[in-house]
C-alpha positions as CSV (number, residue, x, y, z in Angstrom):
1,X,59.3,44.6,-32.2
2,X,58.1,42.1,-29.8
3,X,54.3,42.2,-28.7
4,X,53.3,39.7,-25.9
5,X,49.6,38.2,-26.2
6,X,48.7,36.9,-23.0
7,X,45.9,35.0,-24.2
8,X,42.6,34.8,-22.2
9,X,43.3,33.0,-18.9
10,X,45.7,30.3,-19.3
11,X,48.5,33.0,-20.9
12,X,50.2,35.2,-18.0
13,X,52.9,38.1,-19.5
14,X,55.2,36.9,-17.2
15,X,57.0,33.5,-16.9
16,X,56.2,31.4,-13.7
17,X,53.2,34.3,-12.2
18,X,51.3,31.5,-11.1
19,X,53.7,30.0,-9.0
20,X,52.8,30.6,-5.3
21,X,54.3,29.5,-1.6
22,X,52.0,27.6,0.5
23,X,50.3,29.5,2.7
24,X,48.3,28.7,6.2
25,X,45.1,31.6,5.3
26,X,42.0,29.8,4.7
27,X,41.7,29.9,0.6
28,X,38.8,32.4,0.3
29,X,35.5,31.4,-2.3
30,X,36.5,33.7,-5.1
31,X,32.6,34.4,-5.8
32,X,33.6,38.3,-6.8
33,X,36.0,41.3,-7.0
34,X,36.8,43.4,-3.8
35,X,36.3,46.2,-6.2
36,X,36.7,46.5,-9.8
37,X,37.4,49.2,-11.7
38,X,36.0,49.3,-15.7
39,X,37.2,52.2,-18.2
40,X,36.0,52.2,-21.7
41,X,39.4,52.5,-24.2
42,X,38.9,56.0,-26.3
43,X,41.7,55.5,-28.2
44,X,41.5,54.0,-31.7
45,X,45.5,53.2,-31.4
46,X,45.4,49.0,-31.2
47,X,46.9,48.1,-27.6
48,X,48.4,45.2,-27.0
49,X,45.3,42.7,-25.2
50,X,45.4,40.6,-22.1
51,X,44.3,39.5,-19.0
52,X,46.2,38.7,-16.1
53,X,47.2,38.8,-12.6
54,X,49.9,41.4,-11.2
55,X,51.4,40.2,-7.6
56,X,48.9,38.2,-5.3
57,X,45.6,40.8,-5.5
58,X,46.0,42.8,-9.0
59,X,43.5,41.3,-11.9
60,X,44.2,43.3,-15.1
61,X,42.2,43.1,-18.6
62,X,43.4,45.1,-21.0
63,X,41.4,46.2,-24.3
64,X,39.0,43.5,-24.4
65,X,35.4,44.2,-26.0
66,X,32.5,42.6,-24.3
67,X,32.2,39.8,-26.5
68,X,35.7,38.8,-25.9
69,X,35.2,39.1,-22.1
70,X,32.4,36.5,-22.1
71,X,34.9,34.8,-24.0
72,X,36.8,34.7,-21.8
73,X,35.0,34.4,-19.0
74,X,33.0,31.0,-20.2
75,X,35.6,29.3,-22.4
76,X,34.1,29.8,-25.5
77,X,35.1,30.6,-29.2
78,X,34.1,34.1,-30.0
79,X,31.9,33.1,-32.8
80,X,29.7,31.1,-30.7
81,X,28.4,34.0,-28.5
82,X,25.4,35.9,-30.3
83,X,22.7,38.4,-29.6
84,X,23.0,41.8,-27.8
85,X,23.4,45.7,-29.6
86,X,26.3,46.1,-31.9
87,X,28.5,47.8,-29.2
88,X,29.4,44.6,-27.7
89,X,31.6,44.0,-30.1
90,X,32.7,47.3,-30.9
91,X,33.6,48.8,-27.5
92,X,36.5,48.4,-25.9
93,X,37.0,48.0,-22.2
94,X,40.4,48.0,-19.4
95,X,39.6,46.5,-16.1
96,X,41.2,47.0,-12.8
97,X,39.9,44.3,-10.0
98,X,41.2,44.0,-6.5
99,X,41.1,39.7,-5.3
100,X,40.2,38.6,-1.9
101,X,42.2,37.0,0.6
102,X,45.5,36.2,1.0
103,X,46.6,33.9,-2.2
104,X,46.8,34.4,-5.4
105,X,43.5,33.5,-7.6
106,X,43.4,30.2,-9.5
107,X,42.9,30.9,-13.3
108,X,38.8,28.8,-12.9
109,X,38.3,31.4,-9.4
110,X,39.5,34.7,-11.6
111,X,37.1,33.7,-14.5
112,X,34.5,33.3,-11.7
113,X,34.6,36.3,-10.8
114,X,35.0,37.8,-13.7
115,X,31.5,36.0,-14.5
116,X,30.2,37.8,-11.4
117,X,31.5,40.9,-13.0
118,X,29.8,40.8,-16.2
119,X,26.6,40.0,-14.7
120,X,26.3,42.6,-11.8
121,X,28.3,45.9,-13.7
122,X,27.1,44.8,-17.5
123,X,23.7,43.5,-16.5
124,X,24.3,40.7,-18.5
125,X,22.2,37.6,-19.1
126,X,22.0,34.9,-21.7
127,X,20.5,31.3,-22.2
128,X,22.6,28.3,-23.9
129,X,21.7,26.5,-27.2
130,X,23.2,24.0,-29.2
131,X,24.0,25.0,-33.0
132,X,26.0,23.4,-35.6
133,X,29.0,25.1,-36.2
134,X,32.7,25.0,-38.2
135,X,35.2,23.4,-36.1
136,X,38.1,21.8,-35.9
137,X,38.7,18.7,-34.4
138,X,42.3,18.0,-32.6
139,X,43.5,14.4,-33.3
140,X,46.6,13.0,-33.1
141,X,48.7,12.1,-36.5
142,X,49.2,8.5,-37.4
143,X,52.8,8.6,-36.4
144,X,52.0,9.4,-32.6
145,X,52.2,12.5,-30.5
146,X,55.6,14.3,-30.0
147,X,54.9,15.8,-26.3
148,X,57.1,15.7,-23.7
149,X,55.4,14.8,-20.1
150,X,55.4,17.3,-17.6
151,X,57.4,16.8,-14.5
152,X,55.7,19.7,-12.8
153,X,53.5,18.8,-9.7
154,X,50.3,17.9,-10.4
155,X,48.4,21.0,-8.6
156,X,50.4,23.5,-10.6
157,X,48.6,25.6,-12.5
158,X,49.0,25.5,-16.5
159,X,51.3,28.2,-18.4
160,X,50.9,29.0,-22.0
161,X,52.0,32.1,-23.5
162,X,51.9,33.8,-26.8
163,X,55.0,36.0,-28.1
164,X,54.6,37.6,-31.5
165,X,57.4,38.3,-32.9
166,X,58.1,39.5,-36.4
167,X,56.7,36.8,-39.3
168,X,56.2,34.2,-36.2
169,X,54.8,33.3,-32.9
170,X,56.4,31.5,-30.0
171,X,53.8,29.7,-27.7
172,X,56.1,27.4,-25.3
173,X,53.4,25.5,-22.8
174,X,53.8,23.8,-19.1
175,X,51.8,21.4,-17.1
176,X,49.2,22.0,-20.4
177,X,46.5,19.1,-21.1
178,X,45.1,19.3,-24.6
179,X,42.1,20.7,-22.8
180,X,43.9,23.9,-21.5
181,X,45.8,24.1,-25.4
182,X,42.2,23.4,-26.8
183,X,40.4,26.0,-24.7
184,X,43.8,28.8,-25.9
185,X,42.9,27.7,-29.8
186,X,39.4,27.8,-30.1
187,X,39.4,31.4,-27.5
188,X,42.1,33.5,-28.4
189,X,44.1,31.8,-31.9
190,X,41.6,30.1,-34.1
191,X,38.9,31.3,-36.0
192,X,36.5,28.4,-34.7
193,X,35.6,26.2,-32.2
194,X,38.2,23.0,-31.1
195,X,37.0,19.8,-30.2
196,X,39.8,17.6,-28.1
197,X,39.9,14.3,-30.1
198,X,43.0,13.1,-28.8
199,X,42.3,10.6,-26.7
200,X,45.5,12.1,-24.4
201,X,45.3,12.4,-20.6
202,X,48.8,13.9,-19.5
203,X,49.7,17.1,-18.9
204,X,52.9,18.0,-21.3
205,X,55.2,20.8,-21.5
206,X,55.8,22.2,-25.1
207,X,56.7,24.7,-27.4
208,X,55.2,25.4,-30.7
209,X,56.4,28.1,-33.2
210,X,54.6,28.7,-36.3
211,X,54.2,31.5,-39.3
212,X,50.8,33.7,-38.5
213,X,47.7,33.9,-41.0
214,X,44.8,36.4,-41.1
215,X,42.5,33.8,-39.2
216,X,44.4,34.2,-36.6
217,X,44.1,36.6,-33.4
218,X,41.0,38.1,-34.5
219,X,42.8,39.0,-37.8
220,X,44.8,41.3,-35.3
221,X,48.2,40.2,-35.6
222,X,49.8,41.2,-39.2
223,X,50.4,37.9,-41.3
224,X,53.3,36.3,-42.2
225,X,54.9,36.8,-45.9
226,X,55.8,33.6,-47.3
227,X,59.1,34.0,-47.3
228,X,58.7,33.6,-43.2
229,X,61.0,31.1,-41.5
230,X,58.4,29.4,-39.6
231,X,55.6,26.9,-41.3
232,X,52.3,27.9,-41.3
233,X,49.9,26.9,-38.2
234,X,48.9,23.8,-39.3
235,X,52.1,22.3,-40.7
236,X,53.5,23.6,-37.5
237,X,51.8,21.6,-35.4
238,X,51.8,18.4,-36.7
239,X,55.8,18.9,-37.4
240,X,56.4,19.4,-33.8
241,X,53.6,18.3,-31.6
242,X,52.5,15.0,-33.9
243,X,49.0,16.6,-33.7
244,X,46.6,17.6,-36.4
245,X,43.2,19.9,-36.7
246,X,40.7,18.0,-38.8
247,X,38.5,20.7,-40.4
248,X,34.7,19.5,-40.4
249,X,31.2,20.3,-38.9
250,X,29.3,19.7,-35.5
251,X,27.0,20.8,-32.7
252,X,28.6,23.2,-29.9
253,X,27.0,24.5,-27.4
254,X,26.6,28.0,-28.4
255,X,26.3,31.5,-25.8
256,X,23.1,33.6,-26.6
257,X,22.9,36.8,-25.3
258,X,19.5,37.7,-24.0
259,X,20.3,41.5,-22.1
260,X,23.2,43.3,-21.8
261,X,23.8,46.9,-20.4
262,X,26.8,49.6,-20.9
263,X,28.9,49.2,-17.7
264,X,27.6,51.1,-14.6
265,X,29.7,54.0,-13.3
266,X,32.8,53.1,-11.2
């Protein structure tokens, strides 16, 4: 069985979604949804989780909780977000968003709104403090990076995907700095914050395949049995990338959660 993770907001569930044909309409602000639709998930059956965009004007999340919405929404790990009652991390939520305009949403003007979102249908609010946290630090190894520079234009947007497959996952990335694989690691595949130490400025396309853990996904994906084909994560990406996660402490800046209400009624 293959089970696609489109991760958070850089991962779409179908190759090449983001690419768009020029268009003469004046690019709307992106402040919020047209109209958004939020259903809580009743069933305890896991569903495959993602956000993405469907044609031009369809946003679609899909089985996210609120913490991993905020997430999402602010680029942050999951374990820096704190505060709020225990259902924001227990309830499960689909949403169902309509865009403005007449172009498709950048991946920064969908997290916007769903920012927007959070604050006006959750009631959410929250104040920013820096704590010192677990992290890992991405460096490159002492024999150099092995990353191949994007030809892609400049202004197109960044793809990475996750495929699980059985006793592996596939991520193959384009037009990706180490910030946009940074902000996937520490967000949807790592069980702590990342801190870009590489020093690298490109954008580079990428693929990366690699034997899962329990860390990993939330401890949603099932792990590897060491008989897997694939190395684990960290040999992984050193092998093929020529990049290593230094494991060590230091100050993030971390989400606090000061009120939050159950979703008003559609």
């Amino acid at each position: 069985m293959v089970r696609l993770i489109a991760v958070a907001v850089l991962a779409v569930s179908i190759p090449g979604v983001f690419a768009q044909a020029p268009s003469l309409a004046p690019r709307p602000s992106f402040k919020e949804f047209e109209v958004a639709t939020i259903k809580p998930v009743t069933s305890d059956a896991k569903a495959s989780r993602y956000i993405t965009m469907q044609g031009i004007h369809r946003f679609v999340e899909k089985d996210y909780t609120l913490k991993l919405l905020i997430a999402a929404a602010y680029d942050l790990n999951p374990r820096t977000i704190s505060g709020g009652p225990t259902w924001v991390e227990s309830d499960h939520y689909d949403i169902l968003a309509v865009t403005p305009g007449e172009v498709r949403p950048t991946h920064n003007e969908q997290m916007s709104m769903l920012r927007s979102l959070l604050a006006d249908r959750f009631q959410l609010t929250f104040h920013r403090e820096q704590k010192k946290f677990s992290i890992y630090e991405l460096q490159v190894t002492k024999n150099g990076p092995k990353l191949k520079q994007s030809t892609a234009p400049a202004d197109d947007p960044p793809a990475l995907i996750s495929t699980v497959y059985p006793q592996r996952i596939v991520l193959p990335a384009r037009n990706a700095s180490m910030g946009d694989f940074v902000s996937l690691l520490q967000r949807a595949v790592l069980d702590r914050p990342v801190v870009d130490k590489t020093g690298l400025t490109g954008k580079y396309d990428f693929d990366l395949t690699w034997a899962p853990d329990e860390t990993q996904f939330g401890g949603e994906i099932p792990a590897a049995s060491a008989e897997a084909p694939s190395a684990p994560f960290f040999t992984a990406i050193q092998e093929q990338l020529g990049l290593r996660l230094e494991a060590t402490k230091g100050p993030v800046e971390a989400l606090v959660i000061d009120k939050v209400e159950r979703p008003s009624e559609n």
